[in-house]
C-alpha positions, 0 to 999 in steps of 0.5 A: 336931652329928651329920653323916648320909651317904648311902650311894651304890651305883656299880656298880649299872648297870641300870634294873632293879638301880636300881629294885629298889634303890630300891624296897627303899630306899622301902618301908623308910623308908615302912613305917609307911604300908602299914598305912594304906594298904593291902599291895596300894596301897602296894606299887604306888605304891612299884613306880611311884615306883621306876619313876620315879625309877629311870629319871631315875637311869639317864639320870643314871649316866655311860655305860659305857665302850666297848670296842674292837672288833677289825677283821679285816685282809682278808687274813685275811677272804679266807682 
């Protein structure tokens, strides 16, 4: 039995990186139907389902870690 793994992209952080991605990922695996589709519908039905799934992705990913921001003392404030 042969065991298939999913490769997953972790860095990968903004909507449109996803999206790209994804995409890509689609129109590869779906390109026996642009033929019968047609270039110019296929590409937008991939661009909207790209669209989709992109942003159920991106509300899915953890969220950055904030960095501190520095606070100024007053005495440097008022120099």
């Amino acid at each position: 039995m042969t065991e298939s793994s999913i490769d997953l992209i972790v860095p990968v952080r903004t909507k449109k990186e996803i999206r790209k991605t994804i995409q890509e990922k689609l129109a590869a695996s779906l390109a026996d139907y642009r033929t019968i589709i047609g270039e110019k519908k296929f590409d937008s039905r991939i661009k909207e389902a790209a669209r989709l799934l992109g942003s159920e992705v991106h509300k899915s990913l953890p969220p950055k870690p904030k960095t501190p921001k520095l606070k100024k003392n007053k005495d440097e404030k008022s120099s």
